[in-house]
C-alpha positions as CSV (number, residue, x, y, z in Angstrom):
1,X,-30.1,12.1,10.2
2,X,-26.7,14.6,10.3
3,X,-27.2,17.6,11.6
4,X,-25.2,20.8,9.9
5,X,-23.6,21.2,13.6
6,X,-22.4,17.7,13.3
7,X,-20.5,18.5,9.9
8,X,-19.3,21.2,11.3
9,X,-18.0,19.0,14.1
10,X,-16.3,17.0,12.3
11,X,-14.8,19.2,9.6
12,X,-13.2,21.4,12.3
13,X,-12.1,18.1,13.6
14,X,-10.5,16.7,10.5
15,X,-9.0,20.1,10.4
16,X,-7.6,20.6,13.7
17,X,-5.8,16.4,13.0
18,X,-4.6,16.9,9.4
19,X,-2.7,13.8,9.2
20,X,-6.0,12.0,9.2
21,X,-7.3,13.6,6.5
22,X,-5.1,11.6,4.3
23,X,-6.0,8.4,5.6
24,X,-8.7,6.2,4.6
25,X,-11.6,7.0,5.9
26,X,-11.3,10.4,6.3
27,X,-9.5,10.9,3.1
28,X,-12.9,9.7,1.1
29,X,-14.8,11.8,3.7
30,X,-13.2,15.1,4.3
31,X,-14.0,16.6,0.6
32,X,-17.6,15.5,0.6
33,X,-17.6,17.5,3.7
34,X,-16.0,20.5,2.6
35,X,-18.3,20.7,-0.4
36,X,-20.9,20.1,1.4
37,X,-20.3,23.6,3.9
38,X,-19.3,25.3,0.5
39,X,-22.3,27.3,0.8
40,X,-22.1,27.5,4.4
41,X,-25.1,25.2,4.9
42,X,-26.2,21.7,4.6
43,X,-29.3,21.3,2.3
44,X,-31.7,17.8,2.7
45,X,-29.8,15.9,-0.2
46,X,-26.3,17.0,1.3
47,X,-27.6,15.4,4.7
48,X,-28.5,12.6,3.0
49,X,-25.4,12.1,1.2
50,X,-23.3,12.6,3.9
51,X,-25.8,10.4,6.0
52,X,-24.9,7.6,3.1
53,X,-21.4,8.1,2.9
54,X,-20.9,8.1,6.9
55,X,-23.3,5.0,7.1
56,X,-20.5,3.4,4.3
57,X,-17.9,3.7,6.0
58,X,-18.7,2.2,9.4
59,X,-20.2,-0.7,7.4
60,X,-23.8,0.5,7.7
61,X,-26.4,-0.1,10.3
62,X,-27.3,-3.9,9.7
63,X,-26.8,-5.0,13.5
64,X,-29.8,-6.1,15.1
65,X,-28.3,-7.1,18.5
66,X,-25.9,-5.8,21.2
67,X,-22.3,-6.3,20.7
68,X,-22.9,-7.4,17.4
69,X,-21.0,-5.7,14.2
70,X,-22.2,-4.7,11.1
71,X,-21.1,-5.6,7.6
72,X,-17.4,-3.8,7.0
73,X,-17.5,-1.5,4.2
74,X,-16.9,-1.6,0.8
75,X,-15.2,2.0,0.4
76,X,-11.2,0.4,0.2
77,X,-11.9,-2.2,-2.2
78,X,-9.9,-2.2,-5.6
79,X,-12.3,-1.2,-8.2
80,X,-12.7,-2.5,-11.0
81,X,-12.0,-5.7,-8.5
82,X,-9.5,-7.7,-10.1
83,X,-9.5,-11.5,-11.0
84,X,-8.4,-13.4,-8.6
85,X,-5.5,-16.3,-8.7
86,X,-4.5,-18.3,-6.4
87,X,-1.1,-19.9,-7.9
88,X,1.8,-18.3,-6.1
89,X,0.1,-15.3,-4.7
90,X,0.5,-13.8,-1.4
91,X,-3.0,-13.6,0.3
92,X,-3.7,-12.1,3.7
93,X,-7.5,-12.2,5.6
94,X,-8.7,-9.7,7.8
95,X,-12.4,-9.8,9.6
96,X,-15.0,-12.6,10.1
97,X,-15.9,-14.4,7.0
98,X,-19.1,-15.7,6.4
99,X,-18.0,-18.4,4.4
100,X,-16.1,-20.4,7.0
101,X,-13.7,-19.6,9.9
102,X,-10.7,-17.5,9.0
103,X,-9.1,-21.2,8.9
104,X,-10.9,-22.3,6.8
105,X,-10.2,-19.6,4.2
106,X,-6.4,-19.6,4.5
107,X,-6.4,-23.7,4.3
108,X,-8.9,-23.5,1.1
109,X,-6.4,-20.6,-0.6
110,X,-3.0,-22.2,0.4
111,X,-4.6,-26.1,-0.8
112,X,-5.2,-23.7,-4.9
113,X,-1.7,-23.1,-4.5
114,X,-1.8,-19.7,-2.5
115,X,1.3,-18.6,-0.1
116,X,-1.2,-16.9,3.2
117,X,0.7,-14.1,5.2
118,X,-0.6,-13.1,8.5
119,X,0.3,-9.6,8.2
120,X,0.7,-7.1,5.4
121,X,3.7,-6.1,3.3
122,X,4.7,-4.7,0.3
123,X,4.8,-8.3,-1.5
124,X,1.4,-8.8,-0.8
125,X,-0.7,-10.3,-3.7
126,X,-4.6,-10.0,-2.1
127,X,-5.9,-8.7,1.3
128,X,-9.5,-10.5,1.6
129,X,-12.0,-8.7,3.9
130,X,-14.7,-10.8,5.4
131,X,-18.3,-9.8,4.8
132,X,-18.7,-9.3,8.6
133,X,-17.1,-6.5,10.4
134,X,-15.0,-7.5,13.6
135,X,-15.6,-5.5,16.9
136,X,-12.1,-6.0,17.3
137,X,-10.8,-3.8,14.8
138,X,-9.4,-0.6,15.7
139,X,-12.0,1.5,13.6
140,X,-15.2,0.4,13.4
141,X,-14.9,-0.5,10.1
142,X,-11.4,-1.8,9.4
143,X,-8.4,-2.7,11.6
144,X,-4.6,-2.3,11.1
145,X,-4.1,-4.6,8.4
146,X,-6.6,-2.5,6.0
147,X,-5.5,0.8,7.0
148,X,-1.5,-0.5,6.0
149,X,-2.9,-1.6,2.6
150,X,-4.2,1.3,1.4
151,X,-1.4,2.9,2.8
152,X,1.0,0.4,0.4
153,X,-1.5,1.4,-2.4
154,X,-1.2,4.8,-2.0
155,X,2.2,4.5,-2.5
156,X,2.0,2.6,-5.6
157,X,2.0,-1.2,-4.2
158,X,-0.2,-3.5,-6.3
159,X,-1.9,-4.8,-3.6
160,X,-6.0,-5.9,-4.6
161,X,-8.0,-5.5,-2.0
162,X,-11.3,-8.1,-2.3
163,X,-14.4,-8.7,-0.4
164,X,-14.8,-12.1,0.7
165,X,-17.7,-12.6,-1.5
166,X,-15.3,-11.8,-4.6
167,X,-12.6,-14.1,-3.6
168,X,-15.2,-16.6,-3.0
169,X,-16.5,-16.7,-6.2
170,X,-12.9,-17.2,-8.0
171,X,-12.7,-20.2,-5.8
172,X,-13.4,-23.5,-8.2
173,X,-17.4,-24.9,-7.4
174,X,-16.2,-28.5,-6.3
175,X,-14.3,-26.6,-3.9
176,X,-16.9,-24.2,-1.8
């Protein structure tokens, strides 16, 4: 449950670091927020929404045991996510796959003709997020490598950002 302190927390906090507000997360965040204390209270469906959209973007609460993550999120995915090909494009993988190691991934996209970058820059094709979130990444939901993506697409780089599962299921079925 989110309290109507809580939002109020973290509004003034947003407001008091304003270059945040521009970056994802906070960016998708910060208006639902400040329509939310429009009235200058929180009603049970604003909680709830706010509840939702907070639970989103730290990849929901699936763990079940210490230390481990939950799934990333889905809020910086392209939408409608595009079709995925592998000839010639520049791909670059970021969190723990569920499909096989992070190897596994790269050698299975550079073998359908894919070029695999370990970082991200403006050239970049596709940045594939695992389905499992990584305690290693800097947020709890995304690391470095997302947050420059949608930085690049903010600033009008054609970058696709895909979930694992989507760039799994453009791979060919002898091949998974």
């Amino acid at each position: 449950m989110v309290h109507q302190g809580e939002v109020e927390f973290l509004l003034g906090w947003m407001d008091a670091n304003r270059e945040v507000r521009n970056q994802w997360p906070a960016k998708v965040i910060y208006p639902r927020l400040v329509a939310a204390l429009e009235d200058g209270k929180i009603d049970l469906d604003e909680e709830r929404e706010i509840m939702d959209i907070l639970l989103a973007t730290v990849g929901g609460n699936t763990a079940t045991f210490i230390n481990e993550s939950s799934n990333s999120s889905a809020l910086p995915l392209t939408a409608p996510q595009p079709i995925v090909l592998f000839e010639q494009k520049i791909f670059c993988f970021t969190g723990k796959f569920a499909s096989g190691s992070r190897q596994w991934c790269e050698e299975l996209t550079s073998s359908l003709g894919g070029v695999v970058s370990p970082g991200i820059t403006k050239r970049l094709n596709y940045l594939v997020i695992g389905e499992i979130g990584s305690r290693d990444w800097i947020h709890s939901t995304h690391g470095r490598k997302i947050e420059k993506a949608v930085e690049y697409v903010d600033a009008g780089s054609n970058i696709a950002i895909v979930s694992e599962m989507h760039w799994h299921e453009h791979i060919p079925n002898d091949l998974r």
